[in-house]
C-alpha positions in Angstrom: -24.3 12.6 1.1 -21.5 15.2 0.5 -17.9 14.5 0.3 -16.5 15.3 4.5 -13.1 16.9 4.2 -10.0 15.4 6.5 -8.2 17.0 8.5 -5.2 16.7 5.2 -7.9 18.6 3.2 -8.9 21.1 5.5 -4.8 21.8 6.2 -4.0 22.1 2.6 -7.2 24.6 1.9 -6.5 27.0 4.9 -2.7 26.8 4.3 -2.6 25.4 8.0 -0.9 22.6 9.5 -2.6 19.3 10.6 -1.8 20.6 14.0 -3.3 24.4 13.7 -6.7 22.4 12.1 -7.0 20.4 14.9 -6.1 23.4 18.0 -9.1 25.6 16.0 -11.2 22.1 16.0 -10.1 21.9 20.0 -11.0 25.7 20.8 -14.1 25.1 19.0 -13.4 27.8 15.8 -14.1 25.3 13.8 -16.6 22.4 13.8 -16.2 19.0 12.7 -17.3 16.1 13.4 -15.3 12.9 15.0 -16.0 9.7 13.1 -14.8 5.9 14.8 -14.5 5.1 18.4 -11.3 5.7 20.5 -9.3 8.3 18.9 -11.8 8.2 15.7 -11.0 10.5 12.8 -12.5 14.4 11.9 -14.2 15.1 9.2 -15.9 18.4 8.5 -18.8 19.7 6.2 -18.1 22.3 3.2 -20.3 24.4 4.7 -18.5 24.9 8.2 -16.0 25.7 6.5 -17.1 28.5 4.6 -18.5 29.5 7.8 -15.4 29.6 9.9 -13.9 31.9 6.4 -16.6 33.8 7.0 -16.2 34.9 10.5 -12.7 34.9 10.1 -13.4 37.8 7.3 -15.5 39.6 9.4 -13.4 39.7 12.2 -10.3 41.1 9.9 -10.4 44.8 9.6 -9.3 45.5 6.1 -9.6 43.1 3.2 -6.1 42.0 1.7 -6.3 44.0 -1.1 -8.8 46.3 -0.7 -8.4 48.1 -4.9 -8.9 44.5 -5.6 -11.9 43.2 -3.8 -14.2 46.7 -3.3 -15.0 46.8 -6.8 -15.8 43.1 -7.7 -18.4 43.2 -4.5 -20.3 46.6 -5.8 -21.6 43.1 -8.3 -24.5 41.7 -6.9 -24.3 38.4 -8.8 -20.9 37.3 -7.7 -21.2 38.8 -4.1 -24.1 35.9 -3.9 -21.8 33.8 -5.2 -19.0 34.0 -2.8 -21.1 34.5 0.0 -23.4 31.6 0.0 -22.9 29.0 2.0 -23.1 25.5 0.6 -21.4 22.4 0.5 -20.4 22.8 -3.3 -17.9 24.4 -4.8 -18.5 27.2 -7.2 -19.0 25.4 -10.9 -16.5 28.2 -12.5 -13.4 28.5 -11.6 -13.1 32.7 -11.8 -15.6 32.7 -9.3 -13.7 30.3 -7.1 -10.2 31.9 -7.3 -12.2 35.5 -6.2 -13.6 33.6 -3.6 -10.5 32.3 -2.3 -8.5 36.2 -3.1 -11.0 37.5 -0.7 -9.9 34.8 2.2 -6.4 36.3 1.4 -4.4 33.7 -0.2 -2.0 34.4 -2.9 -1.4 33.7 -6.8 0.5 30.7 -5.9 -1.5 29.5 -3.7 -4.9 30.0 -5.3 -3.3 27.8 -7.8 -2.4 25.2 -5.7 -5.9 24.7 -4.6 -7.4 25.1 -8.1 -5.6 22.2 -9.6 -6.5 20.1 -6.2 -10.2 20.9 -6.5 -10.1 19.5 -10.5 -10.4 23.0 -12.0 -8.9 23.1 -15.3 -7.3 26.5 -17.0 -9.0 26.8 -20.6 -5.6 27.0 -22.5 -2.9 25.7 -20.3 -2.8 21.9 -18.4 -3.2 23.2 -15.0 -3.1 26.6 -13.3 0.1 28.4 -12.2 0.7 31.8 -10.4 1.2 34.0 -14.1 -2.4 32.2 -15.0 -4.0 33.0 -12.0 -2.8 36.9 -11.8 -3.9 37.3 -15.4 -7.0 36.2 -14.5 -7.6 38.6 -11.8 -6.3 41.1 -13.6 -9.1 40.1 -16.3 -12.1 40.8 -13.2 -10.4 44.0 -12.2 -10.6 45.1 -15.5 -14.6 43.8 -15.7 -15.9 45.5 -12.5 -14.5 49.3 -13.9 
């Protein structure tokens, strides 16, 4: 069985506070499932969350950074990528910072959530906002 998120997971990958996860849980955005009797505890699959992100991007009208993100998705291979829905995480970590540029978060943040999810940088401890804009400065560069 796949690892279920908690409500701390799912706050510190949207950005969100525990509060905001649970009002989109209660207004039924987002799905998850309630674990124990009484009050029990939520826990949610990886892939309802990637399908909430994925609403949530269709229902946005412009991308964050559109000279960013247009040119990266003209490549088939990582547009399948970031668009498939699964409960793993992507096994490279370029394809998962794109992923989570396109949901809008920024350098530091992307960071932030590399370092959570175990991702390692290749010459540096742990990923920092310079490390991450070099590297999408690096898949700009690829897709012209």
């Amino acid at each position: 069985m796949k690892k279920l998120k908690t409500v701390d997971d799912v706050a510190i990958i949207f950005g969100l506070t525990k509060e905001n996860v649970l009002d989109l849980v209660k207004c039924g955005e987002l799905i998850g499932v309630k674990i124990g009797c009484g009050e029990g505890e939520w826990r949610f699959q990886g892939k309802d969350l990637r399908r909430y992100l994925k609403k949530q991007r269709l229902k946005a009208e412009i991308p964050v950074n559109v000279s960013e993100v247009l040119p990266v998705l003209d490549k088939p291979a990582i547009v399948s990528e970031i668009t498939e829905v699964a409960d793993e995480k992507p096994k490279d970590f370029r394809s998962r910072m794109l992923e989570l540029r396109i949901e809008g978060k920024t350098y530091k943040v992307i960071a932030d959530i590399l370092n959570n999810e175990g991702f390692k940088p290749p010459r540096a401890e742990k990923f920092t906002e310079s490390i991450v804009q070099r590297y999408m400065d690096e898949i700009k560069k690829e897709t012209y």
